[in-house]
TISE-514279 format. One line per field, with one value per residue (C-alpha): residue number from 1; x, y, z. Coordinates in pm, whole numbers, plus 32768, in hexadecimal, padded with zeros to 4 digits. Example, Ala and Ser with C-alpha at 12.3 -4.5 7.8 and 13.67 -1.06 7.14 Angstrom:
n c(1 / 2)
px c(84CE / 8557)
py c(7E3E / 7F96)
pz c(830C / 82CA)
***
This chain:
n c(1 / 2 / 3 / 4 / 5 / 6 / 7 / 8 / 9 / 10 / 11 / 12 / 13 / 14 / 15 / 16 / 17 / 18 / 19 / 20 / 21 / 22 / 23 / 24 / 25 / 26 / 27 / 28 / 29 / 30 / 31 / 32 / 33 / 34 / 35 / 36 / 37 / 38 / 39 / 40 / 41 / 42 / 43 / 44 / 45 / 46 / 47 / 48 / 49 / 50 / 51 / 52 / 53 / 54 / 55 / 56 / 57 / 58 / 59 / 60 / 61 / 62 / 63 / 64 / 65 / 66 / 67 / 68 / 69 / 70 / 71 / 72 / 73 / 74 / 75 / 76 / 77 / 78 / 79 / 80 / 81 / 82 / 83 / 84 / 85 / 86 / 87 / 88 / 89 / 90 / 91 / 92 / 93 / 94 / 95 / 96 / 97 / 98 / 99 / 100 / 101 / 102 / 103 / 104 / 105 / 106 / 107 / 108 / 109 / 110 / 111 / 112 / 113 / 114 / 115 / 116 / 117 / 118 / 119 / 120 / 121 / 122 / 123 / 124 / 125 / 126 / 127 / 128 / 129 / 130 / 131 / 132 / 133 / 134 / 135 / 136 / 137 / 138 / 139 / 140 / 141 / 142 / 143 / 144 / 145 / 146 / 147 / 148 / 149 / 150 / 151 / 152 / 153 / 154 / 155 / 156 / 157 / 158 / 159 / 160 / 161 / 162 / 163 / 164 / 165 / 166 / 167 / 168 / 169 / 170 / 171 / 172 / 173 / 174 / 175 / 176 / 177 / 178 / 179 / 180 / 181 / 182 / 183 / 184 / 185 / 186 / 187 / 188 / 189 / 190 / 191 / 192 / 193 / 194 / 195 / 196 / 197 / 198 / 199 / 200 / 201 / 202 / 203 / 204 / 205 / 206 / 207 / 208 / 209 / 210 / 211 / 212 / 213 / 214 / 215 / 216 / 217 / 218 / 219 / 220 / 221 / 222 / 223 / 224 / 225 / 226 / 227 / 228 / 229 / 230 / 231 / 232 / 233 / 234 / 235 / 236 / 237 / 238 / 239 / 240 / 241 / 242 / 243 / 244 / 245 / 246 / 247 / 248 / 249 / 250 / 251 / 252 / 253 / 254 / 255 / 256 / 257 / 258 / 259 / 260 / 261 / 262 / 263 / 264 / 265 / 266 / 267 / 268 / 269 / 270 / 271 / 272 / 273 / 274 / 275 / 276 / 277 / 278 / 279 / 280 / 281 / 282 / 283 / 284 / 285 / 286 / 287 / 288 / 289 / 290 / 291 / 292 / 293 / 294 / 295 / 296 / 297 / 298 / 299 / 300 / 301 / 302 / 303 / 304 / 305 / 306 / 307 / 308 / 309 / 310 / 311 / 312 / 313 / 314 / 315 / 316 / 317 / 318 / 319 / 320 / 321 / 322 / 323 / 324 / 325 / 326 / 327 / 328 / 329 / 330 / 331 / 332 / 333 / 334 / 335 / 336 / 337 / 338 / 339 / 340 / 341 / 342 / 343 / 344 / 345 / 346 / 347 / 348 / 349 / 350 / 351 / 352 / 353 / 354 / 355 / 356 / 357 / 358 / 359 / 360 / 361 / 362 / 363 / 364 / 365 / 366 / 367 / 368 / 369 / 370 / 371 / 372 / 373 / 374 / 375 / 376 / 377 / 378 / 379 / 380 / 381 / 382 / 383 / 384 / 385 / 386 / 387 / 388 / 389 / 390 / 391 / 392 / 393 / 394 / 395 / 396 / 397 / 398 / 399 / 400 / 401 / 402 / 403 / 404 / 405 / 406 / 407 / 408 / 409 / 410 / 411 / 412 / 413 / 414 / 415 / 416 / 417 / 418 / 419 / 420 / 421 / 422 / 423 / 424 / 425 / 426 / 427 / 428 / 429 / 430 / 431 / 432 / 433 / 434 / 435 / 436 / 437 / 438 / 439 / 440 / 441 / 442 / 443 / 444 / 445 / 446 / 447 / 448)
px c(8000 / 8074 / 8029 / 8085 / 807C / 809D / 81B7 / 8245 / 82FF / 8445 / 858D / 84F3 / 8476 / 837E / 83C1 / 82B9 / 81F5 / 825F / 821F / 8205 / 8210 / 81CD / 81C1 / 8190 / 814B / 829F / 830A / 839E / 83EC / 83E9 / 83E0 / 83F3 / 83C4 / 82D4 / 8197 / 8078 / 8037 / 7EC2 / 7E6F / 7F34 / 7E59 / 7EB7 / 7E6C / 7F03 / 8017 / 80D7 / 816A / 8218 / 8127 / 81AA / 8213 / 810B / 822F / 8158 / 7FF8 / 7F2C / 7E18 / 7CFA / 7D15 / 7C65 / 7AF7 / 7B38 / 7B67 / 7ABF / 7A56 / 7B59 / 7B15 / 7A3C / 7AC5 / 7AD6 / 7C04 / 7C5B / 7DC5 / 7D58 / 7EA7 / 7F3D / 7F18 / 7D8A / 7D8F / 7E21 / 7D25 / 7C41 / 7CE4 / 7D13 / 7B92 / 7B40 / 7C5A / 7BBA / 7A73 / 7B3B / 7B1E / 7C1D / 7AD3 / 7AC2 / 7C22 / 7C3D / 7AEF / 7B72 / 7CDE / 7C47 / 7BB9 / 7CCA / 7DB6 / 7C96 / 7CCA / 7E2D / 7E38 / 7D21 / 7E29 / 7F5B / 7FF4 / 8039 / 8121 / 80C1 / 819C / 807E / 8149 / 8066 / 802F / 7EDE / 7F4A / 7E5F / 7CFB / 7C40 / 7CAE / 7E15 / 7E4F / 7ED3 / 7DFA / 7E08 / 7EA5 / 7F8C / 7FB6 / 7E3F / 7E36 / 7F46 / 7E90 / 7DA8 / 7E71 / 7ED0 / 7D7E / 7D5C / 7E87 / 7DFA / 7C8B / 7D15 / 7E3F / 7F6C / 807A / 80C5 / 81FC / 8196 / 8226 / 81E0 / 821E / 82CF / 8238 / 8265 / 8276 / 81B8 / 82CC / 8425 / 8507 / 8405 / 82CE / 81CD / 80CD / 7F72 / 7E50 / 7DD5 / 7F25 / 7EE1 / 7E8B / 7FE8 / 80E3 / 81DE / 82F7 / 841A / 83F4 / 826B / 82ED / 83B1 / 829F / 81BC / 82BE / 82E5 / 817B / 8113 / 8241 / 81AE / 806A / 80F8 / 80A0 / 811B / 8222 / 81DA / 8315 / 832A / 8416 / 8401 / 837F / 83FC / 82DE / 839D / 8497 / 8370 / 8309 / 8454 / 8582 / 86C9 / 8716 / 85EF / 8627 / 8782 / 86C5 / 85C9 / 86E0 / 87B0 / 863B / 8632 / 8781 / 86FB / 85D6 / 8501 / 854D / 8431 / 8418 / 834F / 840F / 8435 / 82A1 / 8259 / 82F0 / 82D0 / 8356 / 847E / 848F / 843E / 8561 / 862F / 85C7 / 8611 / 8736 / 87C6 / 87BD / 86B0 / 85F8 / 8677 / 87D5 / 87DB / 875F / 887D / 8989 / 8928 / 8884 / 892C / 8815 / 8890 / 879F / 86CE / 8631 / 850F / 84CA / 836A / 830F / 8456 / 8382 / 8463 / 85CE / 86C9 / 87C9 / 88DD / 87E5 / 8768 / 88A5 / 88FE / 87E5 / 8808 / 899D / 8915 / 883F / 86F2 / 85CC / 84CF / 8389 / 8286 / 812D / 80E0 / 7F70 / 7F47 / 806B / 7F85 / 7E37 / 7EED / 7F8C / 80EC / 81D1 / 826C / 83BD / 84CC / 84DF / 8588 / 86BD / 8693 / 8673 / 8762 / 8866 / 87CF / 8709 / 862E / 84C8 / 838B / 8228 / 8112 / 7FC0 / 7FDC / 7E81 / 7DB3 / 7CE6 / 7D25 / 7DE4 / 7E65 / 7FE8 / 7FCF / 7F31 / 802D / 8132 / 8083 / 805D / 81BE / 81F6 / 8100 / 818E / 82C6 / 822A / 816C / 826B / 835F / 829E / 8310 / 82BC / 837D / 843F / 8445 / 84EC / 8669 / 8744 / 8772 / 85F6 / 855C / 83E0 / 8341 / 8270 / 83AC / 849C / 83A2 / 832A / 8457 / 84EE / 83AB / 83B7 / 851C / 8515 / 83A2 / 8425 / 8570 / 84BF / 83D9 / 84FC / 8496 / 8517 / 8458 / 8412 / 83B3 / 84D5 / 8513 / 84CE / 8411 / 82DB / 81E0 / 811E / 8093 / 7FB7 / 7F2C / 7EB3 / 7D84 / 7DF4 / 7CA9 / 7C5D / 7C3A / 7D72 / 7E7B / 7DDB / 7EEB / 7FE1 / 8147 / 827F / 82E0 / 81BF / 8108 / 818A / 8123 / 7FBF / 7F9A / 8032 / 7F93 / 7E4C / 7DE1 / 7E21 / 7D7F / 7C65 / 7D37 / 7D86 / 7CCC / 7DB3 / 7E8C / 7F0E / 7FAD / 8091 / 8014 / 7EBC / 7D85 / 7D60 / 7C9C / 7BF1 / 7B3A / 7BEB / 7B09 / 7BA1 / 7AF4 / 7A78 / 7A42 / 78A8 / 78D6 / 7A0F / 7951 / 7819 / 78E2 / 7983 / 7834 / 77C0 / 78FB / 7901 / 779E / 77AD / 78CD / 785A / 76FC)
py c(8000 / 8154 / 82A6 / 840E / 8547 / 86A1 / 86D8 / 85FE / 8634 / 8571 / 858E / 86D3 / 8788 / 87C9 / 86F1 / 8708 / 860A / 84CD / 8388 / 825E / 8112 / 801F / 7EB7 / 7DBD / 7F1A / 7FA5 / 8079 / 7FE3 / 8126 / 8288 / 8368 / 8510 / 8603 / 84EA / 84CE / 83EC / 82B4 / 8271 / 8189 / 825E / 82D6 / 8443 / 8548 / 86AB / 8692 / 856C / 8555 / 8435 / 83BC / 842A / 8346 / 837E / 8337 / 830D / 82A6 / 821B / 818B / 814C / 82C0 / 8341 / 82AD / 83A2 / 84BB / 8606 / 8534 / 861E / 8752 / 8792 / 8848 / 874D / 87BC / 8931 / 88DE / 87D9 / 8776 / 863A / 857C / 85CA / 854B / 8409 / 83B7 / 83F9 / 831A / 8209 / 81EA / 81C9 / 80C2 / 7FE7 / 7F75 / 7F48 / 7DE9 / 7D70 / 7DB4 / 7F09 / 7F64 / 7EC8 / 7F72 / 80CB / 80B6 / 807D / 81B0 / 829C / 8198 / 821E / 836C / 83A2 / 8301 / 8429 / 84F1 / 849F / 83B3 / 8280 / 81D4 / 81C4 / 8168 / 80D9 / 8112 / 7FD5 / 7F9C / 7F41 / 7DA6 / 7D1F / 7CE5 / 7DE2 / 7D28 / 7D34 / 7BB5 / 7B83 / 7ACB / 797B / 7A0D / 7B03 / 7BAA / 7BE8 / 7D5E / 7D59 / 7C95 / 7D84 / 7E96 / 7DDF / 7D88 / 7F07 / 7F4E / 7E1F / 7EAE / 7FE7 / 7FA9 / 8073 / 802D / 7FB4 / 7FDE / 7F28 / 7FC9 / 7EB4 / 7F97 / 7F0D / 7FA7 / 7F39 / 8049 / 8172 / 8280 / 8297 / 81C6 / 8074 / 8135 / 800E / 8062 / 80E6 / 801A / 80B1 / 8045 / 7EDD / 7EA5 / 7EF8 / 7E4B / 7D3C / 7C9A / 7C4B / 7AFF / 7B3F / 7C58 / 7B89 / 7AA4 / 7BB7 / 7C3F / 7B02 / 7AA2 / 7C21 / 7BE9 / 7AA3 / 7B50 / 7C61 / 7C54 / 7D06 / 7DEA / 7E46 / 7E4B / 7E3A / 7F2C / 7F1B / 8044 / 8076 / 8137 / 8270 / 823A / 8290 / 813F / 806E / 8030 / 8056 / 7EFA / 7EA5 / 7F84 / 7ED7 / 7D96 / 7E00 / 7E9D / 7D37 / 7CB2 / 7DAE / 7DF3 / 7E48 / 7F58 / 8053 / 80D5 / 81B4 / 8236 / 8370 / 847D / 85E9 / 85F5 / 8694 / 8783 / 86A0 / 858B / 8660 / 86BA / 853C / 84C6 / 85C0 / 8566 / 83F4 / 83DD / 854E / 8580 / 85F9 / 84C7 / 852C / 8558 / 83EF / 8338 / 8413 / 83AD / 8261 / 8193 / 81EB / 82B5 / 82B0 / 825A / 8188 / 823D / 8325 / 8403 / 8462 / 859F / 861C / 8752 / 87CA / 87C5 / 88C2 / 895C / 887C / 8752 / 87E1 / 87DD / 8653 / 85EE / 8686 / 85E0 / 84A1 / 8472 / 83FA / 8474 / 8557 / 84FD / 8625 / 85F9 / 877A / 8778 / 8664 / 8731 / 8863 / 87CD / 871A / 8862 / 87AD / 8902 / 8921 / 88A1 / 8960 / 88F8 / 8A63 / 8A06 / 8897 / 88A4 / 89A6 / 88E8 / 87A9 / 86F0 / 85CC / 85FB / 8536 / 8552 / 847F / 84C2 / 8424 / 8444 / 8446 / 8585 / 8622 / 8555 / 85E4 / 85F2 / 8748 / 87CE / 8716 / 8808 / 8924 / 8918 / 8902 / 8A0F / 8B07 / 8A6B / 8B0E / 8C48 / 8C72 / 8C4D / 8D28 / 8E37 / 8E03 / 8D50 / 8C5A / 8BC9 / 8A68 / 8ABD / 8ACC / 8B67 / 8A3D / 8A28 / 8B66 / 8B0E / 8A8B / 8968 / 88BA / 88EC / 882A / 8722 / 86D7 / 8696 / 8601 / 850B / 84B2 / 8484 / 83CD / 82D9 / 8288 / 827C / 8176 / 8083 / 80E6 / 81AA / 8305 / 8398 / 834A / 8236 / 8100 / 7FE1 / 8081 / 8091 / 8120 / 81EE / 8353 / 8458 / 850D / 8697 / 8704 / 885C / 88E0 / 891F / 8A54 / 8A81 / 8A42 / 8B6A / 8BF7 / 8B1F / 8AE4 / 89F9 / 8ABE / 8AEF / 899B / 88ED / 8A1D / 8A47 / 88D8 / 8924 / 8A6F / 8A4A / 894D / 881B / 86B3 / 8733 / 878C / 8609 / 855F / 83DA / 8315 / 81F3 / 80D3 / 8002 / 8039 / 7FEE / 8131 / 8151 / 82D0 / 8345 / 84B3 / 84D3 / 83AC / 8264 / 815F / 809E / 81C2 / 8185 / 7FED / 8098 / 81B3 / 80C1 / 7FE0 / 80E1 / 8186 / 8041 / 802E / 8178 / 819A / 8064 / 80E8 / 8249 / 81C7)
pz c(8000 / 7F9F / 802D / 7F90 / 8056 / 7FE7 / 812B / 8207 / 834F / 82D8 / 83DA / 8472 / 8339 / 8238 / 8110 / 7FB7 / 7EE1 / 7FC5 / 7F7F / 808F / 806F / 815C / 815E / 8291 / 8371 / 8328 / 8219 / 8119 / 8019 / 8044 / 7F11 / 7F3D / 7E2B / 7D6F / 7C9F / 7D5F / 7CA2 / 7C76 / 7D8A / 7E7F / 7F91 / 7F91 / 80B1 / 80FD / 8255 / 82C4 / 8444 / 84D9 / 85EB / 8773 / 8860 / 89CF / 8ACD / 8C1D / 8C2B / 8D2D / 8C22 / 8D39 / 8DBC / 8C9D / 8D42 / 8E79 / 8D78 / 8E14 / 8F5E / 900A / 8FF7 / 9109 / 9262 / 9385 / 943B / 9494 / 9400 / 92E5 / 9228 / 918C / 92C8 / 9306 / 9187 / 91C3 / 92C9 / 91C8 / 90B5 / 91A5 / 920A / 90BD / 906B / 9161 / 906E / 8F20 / 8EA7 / 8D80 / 8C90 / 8D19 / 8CE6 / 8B7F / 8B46 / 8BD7 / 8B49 / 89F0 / 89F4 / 8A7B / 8982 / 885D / 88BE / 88B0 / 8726 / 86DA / 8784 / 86F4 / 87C7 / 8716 / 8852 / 89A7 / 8AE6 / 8BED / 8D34 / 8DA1 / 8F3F / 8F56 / 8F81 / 90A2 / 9101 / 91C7 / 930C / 929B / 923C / 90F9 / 8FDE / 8F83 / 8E4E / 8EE4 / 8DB0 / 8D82 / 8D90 / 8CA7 / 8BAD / 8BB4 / 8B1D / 8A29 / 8A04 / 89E6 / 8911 / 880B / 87E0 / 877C / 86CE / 8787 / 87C4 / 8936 / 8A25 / 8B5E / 8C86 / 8DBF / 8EEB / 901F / 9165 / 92C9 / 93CB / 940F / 9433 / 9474 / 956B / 9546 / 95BA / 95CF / 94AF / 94EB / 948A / 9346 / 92D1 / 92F7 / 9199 / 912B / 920F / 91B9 / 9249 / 9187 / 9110 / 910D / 8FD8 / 8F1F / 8EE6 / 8E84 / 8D96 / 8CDB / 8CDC / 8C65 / 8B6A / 8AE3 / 8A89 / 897D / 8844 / 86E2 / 8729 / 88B7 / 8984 / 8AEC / 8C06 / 8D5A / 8E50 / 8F99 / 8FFD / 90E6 / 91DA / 92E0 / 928B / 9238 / 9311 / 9280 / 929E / 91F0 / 90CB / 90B8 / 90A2 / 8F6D / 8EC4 / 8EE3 / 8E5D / 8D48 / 8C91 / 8B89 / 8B18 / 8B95 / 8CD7 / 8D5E / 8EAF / 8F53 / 9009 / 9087 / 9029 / 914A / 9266 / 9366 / 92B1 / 9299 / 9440 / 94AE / 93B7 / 9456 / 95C9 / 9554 / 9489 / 9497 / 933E / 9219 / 9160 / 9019 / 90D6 / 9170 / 903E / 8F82 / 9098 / 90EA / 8FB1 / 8E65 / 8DA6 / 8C84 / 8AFC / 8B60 / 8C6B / 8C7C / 8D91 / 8DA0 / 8E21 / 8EB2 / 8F05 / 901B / 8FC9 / 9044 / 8F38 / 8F53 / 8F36 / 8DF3 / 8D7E / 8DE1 / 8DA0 / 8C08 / 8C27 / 8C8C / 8B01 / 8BD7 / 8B8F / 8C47 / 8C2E / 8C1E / 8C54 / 8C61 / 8C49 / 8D73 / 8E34 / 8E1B / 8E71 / 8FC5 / 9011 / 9001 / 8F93 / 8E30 / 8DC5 / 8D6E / 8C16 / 8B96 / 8C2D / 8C06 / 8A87 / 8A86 / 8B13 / 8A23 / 8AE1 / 8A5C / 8A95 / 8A3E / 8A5F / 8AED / 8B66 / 8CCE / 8D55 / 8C31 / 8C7C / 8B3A / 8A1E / 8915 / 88A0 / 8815 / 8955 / 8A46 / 8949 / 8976 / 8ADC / 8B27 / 8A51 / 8B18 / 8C68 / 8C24 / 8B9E / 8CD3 / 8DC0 / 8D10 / 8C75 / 8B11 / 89C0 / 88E5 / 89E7 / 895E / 881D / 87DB / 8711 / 860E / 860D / 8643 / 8618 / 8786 / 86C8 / 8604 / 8713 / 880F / 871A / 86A5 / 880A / 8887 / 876D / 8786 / 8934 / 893B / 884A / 8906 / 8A47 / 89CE / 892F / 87B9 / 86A2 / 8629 / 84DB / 835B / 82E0 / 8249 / 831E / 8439 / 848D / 83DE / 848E / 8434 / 8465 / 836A / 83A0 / 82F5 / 823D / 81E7 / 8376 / 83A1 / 8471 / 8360 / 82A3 / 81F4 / 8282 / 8209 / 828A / 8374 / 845C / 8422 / 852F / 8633 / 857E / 85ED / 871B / 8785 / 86C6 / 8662 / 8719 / 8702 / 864B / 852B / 852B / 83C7 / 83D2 / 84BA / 8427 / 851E / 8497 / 8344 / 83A6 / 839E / 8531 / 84CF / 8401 / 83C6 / 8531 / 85BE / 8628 / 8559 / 8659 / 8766 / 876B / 87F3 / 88E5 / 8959 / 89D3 / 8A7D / 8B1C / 8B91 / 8BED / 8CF2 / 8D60 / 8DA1 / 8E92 / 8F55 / 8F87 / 8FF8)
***
């Protein structure tokens, strides 16, 4: 199968009349500066499809459910009483059934990758199932029914703050043991399917002793290393009281961060932290719409990227998905907080829209084990801009990218091809009306 675009994002630029083809969900050829042959399908604006670096897929059914004052100082911590009450009813039906959707979402989105940081394991009394790889299953269940592409995440999580703190009992559906984690690592790897891949997530170092983070890294040589840290301000003081050092510090001193790690959040980070952590080639993971809506603080991503930094982009809590948004958020963050515009461009790429999706791209992709961009060989997976919206009026090279960006957004969306195969289409998944009623079906129980 062969599709011809009018532009195509190619190695971080515009290129005319391309032509891709694709063959067993990779591409096989890629033509520029070409005539479409007459079975080509043919549309306007070609993007490589985003990698979501951090999702929590079953979130997205508390969506809005948060929002209401209960606490004169309501912050992440009020929040996560709130996520863990709901937690407590999901079946493996209703998390299939409610990861499908957010997974439905983020293809209409732009997100053609997701990294499910995955630590809902247990029953709701906190036994593990027959299967212990059961909730796993059912994000790939997910990931199947709508066709993206999957980075399982399983999360490791045994204590409920620093220094061995027993865990409180809304964690229960989380916790593992060593040996009980390697078993749900290799059954949750035994269920992948296509071209998944698997990592490992040491949740925080709240919940993970450094002996045991030794351990899963002996476990795991390989992959995806994901981890939560410097999220929140008190995060920061309790890994202080405990170890004496910052969390992004003692991961820096004490684990060797180095490629294959993602650090998600790192909302807090002093300046000589932003600098090690940009030395060490790891990549932050920014979630900027979920950071705002918890209240977390914005990261210091000037000074990050300008001392080159890796960064991705994933969607976390599934309040609001889309990849263009997440962009654009992080982009106003640092607007907001220092009184100025265009702060996320550089000198090498001086328009805000390239400069982020071209490092957003490039990061996601490495912190999810997989390569980015339109070549030979890789996957082929695409989005495809409709130009006749009314927000690329007028538009040239230059400012597509921040049109997208800035003004447009998903809605702008028209395809999303997976793997070669039509995932969206007229910016609706093709199978969002069975996914959105077994979604309602499962929220509408829970919430009752």
């Amino acid at each position: 199968m062969a599709y011809w675009f009018q532009r195509a994002w190619i190695d971080n630029q515009w290129q005319r009349d391309v032509r891709l083809t694709v063959a067993e969900g990779r591409f096989s050829a890629l033509e520029t500066g070409v005539d479409a042959a007459p079975d080509d399908e043919r549309h306007a604006a070609a993007l490589p499809g985003l990698c979501n670096v951090h999702s929590h897929g079953f979130q997205r059914g508390m969506a809005g459910l948060s929002e209401r004052r209960s606490h004169p100082d309501d912050n992440f911590w009020s929040w996560r009483e709130i996520m863990y009450r709901f937690l407590d009813q999901l079946t493996p039906d209703d998390v299939a059934a409610i990861t499908a959707q957010a997974y439905a979402e983020m293809l209409e989105g732009g997100f053609t990758r997701v990294g499910e940081f995955h630590y809902l394991h247990h029953d709701p009394a906190g036994a593990p199932y027959a299967d212990p790889a059961a909730m796993a299953g059912a994000i790939v269940e997910a990931s199947a029914a709508t066709g993206i592409g999957l980075t399982l995440l399983p999360v490791f999580y045994a204590h409920g703050n620093f220094g061995g703190a027993a865990p409180s009992p809304g964690q229960r559906r989380f916790l593992s043991d060593i040996d009980g984690f390697e078993q749900l690592l290799d059954a949750s790897r035994a269920k992948l399917i296509g071209d998944a891949n698997i990592g490992i997530a040491p949740h925080s170092l709240r919940a993970v002793a450094p002996d045991q983070l030794a351990a899963l890294l002996a476990m795991s040589p390989s992959g995806p290393v994901h981890i939560h840290a410097a999220e929140q301000e008190k995060e920061v003081a309790d890994c202080v009281a405990w170890s004496g050092a910052r969390p992004v510090a003692w991961l820096l001193d004490n684990v060797g961060v180095d490629a294959r790690w993602c650090l998600i959040h790192s909302t807090h980070l002093d300046a000589r932290e932003v600098l090690r952590l940009a030395a060490s080639g790891a990549v932050a993971g920014l979630c900027p719409i979920t950071e705002a809506n918890l209240g977390d603080g914005i990261f210091p991503a000037v000074d990050y990227l300008t001392a080159d930094g890796r960064f991705g982009i994933g969607t976390d809590s599934n309040i609001l998905i889309d990849a263009a948004g997440e962009l654009r958020a992080l982009e106003y963050s640092q607007r907001l907080a220092r009184r100025a515009r265009a702060l996320l461009a550089a000198t090498r790429s001086p328009f805000v829209g390239a400069n982020l999706h071209a490092r957003a791209l490039a990061g996601g992709a490495q912190a999810l084990g997989v390569e980015a961009g339109f070549a030979i060989g890789q996957s082929a997976d695409i989005v495809s801009l409709d130009l006749d919206h009314p927000s690329f009026a007028g538009t040239d090279d230059a400012t597509l990218l921040d049109r997208w960006i800035f003004a447009g957004g998903a809605g702008t969306i028209d395809c999303v091809w997976r793997a070669g195969v039509k995932r969206v289409e007229g910016g609706r998944h093709v199978d969002r009306m069975a996914i959105a009623a077994a979604y309602r079906k499962s929220v509408a129980r829970i919430v009752a």
